[in-house]
C-alpha positions in Angstrom: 33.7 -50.4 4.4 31.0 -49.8 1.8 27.4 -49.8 2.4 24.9 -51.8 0.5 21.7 -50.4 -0.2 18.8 -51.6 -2.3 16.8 -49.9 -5.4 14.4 -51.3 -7.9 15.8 -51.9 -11.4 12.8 -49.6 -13.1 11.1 -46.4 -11.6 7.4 -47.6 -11.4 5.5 -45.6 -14.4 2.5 -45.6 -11.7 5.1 -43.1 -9.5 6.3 -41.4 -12.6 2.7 -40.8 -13.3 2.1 -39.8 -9.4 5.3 -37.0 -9.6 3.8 -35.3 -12.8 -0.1 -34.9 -11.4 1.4 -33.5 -7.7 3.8 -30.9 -10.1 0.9 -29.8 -12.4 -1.0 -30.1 -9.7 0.9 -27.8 -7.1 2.0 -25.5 -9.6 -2.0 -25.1 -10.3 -2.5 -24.5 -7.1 0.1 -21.8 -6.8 -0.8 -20.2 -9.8 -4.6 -19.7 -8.7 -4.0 -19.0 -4.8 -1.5 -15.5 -5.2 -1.9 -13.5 -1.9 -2.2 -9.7 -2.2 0.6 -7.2 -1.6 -0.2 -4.1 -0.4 1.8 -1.4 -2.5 3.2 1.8 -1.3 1.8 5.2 -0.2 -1.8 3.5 0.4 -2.8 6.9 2.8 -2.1 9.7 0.0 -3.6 6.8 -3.0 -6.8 6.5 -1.0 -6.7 10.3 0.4 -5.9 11.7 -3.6 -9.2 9.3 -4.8 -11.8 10.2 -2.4 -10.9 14.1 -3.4 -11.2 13.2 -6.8 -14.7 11.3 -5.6 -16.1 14.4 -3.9 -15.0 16.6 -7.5 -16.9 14.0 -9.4 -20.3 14.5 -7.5 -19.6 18.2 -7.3 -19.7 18.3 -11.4 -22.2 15.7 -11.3 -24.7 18.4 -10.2 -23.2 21.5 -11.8 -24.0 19.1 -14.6 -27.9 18.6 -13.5 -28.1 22.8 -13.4 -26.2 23.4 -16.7 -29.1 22.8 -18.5 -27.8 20.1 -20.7 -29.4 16.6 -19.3 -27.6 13.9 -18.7 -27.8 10.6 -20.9 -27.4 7.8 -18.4 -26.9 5.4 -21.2 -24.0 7.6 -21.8 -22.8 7.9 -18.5 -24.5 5.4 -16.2 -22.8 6.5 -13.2 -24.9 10.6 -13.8 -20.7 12.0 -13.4 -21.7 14.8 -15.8 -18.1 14.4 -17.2 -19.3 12.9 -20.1 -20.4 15.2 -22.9 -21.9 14.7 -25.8 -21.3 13.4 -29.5 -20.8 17.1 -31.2 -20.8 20.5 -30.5 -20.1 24.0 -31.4 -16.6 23.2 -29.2 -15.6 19.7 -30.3 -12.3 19.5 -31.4 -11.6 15.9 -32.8 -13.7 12.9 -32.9 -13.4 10.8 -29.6 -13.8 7.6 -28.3 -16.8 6.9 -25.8 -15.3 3.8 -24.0 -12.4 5.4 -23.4 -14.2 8.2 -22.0 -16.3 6.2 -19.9 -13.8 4.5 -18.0 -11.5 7.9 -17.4 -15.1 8.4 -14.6 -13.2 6.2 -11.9 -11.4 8.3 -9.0 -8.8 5.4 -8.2 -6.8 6.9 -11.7 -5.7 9.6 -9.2 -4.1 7.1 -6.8 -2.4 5.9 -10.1 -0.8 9.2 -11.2 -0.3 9.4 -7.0 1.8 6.3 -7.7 3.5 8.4 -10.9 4.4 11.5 -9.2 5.9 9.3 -6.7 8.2 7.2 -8.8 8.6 10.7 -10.7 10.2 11.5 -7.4 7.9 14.5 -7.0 7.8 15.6 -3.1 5.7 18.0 -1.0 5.9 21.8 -2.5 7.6 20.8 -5.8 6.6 22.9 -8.8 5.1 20.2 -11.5 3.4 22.1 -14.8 0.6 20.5 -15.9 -1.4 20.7 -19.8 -4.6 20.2 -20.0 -7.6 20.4 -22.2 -11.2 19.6 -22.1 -11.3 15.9 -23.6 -10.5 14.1 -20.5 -12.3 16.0 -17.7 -12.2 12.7 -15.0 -8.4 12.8 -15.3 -8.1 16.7 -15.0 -9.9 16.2 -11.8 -7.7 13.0 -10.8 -4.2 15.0 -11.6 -5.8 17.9 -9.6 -6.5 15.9 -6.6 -3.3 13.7 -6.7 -0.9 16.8 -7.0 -2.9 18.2 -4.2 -3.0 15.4 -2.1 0.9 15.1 -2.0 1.0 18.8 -1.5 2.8 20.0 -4.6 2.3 23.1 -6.5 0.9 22.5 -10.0 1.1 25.5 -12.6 -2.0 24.5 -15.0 -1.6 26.1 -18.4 -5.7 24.7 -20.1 -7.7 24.9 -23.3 -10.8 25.2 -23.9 -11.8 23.2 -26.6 -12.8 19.2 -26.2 -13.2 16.2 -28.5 -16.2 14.3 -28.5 -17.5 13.3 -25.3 -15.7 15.3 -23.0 -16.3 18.9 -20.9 -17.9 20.1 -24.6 -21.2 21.5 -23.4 -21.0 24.9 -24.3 -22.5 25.9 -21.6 -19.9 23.7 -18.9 -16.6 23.7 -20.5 -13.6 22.4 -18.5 -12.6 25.8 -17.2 -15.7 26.6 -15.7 -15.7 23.2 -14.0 -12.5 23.9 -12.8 -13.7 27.1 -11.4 -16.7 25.8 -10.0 -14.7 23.0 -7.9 -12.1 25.9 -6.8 -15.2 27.8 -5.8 -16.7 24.7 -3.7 -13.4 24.6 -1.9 -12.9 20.9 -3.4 -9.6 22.3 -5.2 -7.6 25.2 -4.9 -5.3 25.0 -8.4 -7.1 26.5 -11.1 -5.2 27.5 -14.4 -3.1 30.2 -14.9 -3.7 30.8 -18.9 -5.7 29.0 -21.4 -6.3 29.1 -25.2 -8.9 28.4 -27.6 -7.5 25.5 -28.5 -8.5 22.6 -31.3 -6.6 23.0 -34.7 -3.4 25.2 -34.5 -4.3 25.5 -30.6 -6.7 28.6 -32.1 -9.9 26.1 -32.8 -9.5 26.9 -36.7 -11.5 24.5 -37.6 -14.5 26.1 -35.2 -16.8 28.0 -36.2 -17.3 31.1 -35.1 -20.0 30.5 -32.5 -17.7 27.6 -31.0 -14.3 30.2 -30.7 -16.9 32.6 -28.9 -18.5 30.1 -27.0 -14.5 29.0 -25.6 -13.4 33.0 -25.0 -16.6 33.4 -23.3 -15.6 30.6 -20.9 -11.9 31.8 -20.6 -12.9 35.3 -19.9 -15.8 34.5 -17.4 -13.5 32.1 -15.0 -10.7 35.5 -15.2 -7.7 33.7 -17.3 -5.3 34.9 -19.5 -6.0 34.1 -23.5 -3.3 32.7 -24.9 -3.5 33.5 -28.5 -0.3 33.6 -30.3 -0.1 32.2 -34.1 3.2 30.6 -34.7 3.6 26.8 -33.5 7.1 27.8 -31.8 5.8 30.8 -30.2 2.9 28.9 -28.8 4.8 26.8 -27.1 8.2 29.6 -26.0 4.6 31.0 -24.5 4.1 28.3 -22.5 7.0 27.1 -21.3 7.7 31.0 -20.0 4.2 31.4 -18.0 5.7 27.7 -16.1 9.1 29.5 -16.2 7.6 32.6 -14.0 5.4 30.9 -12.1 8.2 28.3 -10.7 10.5 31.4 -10.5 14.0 30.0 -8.9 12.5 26.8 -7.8 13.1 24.0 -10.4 10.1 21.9 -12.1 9.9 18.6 -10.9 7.6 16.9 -13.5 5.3 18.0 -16.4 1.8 16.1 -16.5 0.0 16.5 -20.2 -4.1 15.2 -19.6 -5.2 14.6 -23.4 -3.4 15.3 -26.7 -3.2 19.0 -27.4 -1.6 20.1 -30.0 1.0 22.2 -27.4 2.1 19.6 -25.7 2.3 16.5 -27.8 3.9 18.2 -30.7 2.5 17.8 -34.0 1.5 14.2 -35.8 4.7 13.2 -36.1 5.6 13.0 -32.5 1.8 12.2 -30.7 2.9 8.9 -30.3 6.8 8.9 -29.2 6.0 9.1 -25.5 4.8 5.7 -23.9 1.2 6.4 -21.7 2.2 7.0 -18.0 5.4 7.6 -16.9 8.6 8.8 -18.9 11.8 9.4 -17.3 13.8 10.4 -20.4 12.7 11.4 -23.6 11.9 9.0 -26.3 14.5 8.0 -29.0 11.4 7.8 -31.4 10.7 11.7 -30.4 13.8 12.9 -32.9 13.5 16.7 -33.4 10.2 16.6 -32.8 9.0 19.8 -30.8 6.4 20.6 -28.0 6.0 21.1 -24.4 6.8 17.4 -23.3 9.3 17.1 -25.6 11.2 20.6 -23.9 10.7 19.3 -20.1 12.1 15.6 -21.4 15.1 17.2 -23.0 15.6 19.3 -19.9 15.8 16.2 -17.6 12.2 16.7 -16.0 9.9 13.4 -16.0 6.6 13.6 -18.1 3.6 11.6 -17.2 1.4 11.8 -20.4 -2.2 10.3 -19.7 -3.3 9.3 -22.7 -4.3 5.7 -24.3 -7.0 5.4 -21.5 -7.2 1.9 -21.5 -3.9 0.6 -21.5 -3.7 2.9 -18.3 -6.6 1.2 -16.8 -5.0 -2.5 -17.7 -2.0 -1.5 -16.3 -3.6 -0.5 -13.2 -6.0 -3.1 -12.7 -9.1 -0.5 -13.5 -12.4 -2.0 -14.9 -13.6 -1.0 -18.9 -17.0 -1.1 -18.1 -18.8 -0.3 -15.6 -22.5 0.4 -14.6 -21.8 2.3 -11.2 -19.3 4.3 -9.7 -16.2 1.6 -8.8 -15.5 1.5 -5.3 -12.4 3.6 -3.9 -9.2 1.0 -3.6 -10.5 -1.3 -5.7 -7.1 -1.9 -8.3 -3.4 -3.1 -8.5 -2.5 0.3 -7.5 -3.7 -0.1 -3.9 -2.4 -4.3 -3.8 -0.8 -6.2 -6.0 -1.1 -10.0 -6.6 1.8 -12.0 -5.9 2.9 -15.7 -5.6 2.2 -17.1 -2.0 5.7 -18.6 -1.4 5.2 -20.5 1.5 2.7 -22.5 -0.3 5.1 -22.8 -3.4 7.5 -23.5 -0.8 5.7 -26.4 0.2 4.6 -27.7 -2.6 8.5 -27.7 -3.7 9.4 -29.9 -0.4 6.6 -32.4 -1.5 7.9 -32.9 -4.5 11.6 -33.0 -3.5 10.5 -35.9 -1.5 8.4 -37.9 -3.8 11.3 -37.7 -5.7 13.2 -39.0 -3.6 11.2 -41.7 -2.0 10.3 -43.2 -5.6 13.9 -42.6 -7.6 16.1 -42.8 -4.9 15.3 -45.1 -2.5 13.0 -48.1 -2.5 10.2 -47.3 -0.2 8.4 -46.1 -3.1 8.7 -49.1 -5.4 7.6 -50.4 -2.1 4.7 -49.2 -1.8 3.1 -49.4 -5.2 5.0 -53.1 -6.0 0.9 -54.5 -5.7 -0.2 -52.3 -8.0 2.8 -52.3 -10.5 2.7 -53.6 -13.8 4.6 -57.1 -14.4 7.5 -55.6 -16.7 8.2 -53.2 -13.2 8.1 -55.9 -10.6 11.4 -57.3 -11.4 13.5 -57.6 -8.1 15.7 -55.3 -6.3 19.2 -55.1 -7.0 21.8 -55.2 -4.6 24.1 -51.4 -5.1 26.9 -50.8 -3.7 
């Protein structure tokens, strides 16, 4: 026997209208309500930034003492990791946004979160590069490798583009020093060089090379000074060699763009900012340390292109005081809430079906349809 059921001829415009303000409606709704997802390894994020917090105030008066005075219009937050324009030690010309908003200790739960997906564990060997550009994220690699209790081999330089550890009187390697001597951090580098054009600060003058081999020779490191652009870097990759002995190296972290470990011109821009599990196709022959440790397997986290890193992240660009550690998308992430896109879903499944389906929606709105809608219901079988 069949049943006999009843439906309008014409879906009422009115519920048409209805079903297309509840869907752009609910998926508004879902859109601006996302709940927040914790991520991983909160305990070592939040541990690794408030180390890098407590170097930050440590340099902050080291800063005060040098000597040098700090321009708060510069660097609002009185970090002292902000430099000045030019000096005897500059390298290159540099960026002061960028630099500004490398002073924010949540970038060491982000390169937490790199080592991490690098699949660095406790007591791993990682070889680090740095230089004096960007000392806030010296100080955050420091305190994340720390934090996760690996064992970084630091190979530095001395010299610093614009706005970074170049007061002559401060450079990077004494910073370093002074936070090892403060108990903050116990890595300090193992070598250093000049650094700047040809890694040997050609384009210095003479007062700025002294200035550096001052620093290296007052904080007890070892000059690295050789000529020859392979030889610099065989140097190199022979002091991480020996200090790693049979242990492998689990990662290599460049801070900055020297000259060592980026390669030359042509290959500063083949690795991606952040992580890189392979080496880059649009690295070629290119040569330098990264380029070595990628071709031998080992990740490279290159922190460079400040503020991509800080998008990616969820980091401010500007900022007046100090941000607040676990502030970012590295500590929780925003997601959709899917009960309530759940629900909004089931609503609309059943206004769907209440005015196409069946008649209780043509129903309901028959006293406020239009004439051309009110014809009568059809018998269906």
């Amino acid at each position: 026997m069949k049943r006999v059921y009843w439906r309008p001829k014409n879906v009422s415009r009115t519920a048409l209208l209805l079903i297309s303000a509840f869907a752009i409606g609910g998926l508004t709704l879902v859109e601006s309500l996302p709940v927040m997802n914790k991520q991983p390894h909160i305990k070592e994020k939040s541990d690794a930034a408030h180390l890098a917090k407590e170097a930050f105030d440590v340099i902050g008066v080291a800063r005060a003492n040098s000597g040098t005075k700090i321009n708060i219009d510069v660097d609002p937050t009185s970090s002292g990791l902000l430099g000045l324009p030019t000096s005897s030690v500059t390298s290159l010309p540099g960026n002061l946004a960028d630099k500004q908003v490398t002073v924010n200790p949540n970038f060491a739960a982000a390169i937490v979160q790199m080592l991490k997906d690098a699949g660095v564990q406790k007591n791993d060997y990682v070889a680090v590069g740095v230089s004096g550009s960007f000392p806030a994220f010296n100080i955050c690699t420091y305190a994340a490798l720390e934090t996760l209790g690996a064992r970084p081999i630091v190979i530095g330089s001395g010299a610093s583009s614009s706005w970074g550890a170049n007061v002559p009187e401060l450079l990077w390697l004494d910073m370093e020093r002074i936070l090892n001597e403060r108990k903050v951090f116990k890595t300090r580098a193992v070598a250093a060089s000049v650094g700047g054009e040809a890694d040997r600060g050609l384009s210095f003058v003479q007062e700025g090379i002294d200035a550096i081999q001052s620093s290296i020779e007052r904080n007890g490191l070892t000059l690295l000074n050789t000529k020859k652009f392979e030889d610099i870097l065989e140097e190199r990759m022979e002091i991480y060699r020996k200090e790693a002995g049979d242990q492998p190296i689990k990662a290599y972290v460049n801070v900055g763009g020297g000259m060592a470990s980026v390669g030359r011109t042509a290959g500063k821009e083949a690795f991606k900012s952040g992580l890189n599990k392979q080496l880059p196709a649009a690295a070629g022959d290119q040569d330098g340390i990264m380029h070595r440790f990628a071709r031998d397997g080992v990740p490279v986290i290159h922190l460079v292109k400040v503020r991509s890193l800080a998008e990616k992240y969820g980091f401010p660009e500007g900022f007046e005081e100090m941000p607040k550690i676990g502030e970012g998308k590295v500590y929780a992430s925003p997601d959709y809430n899917r009960y309530l896109a759940a629900a909004v879903l089931l609503i609309e499944l059943c206004m769907l079906f209440l005015f196409i389906r069946s008649d209780i929606g043509f129903r309901l709105l028959r006293p406020r349809a239009k004439r051309s809608d009110q014809a009568a219901p059809e018998p269906m079988v």
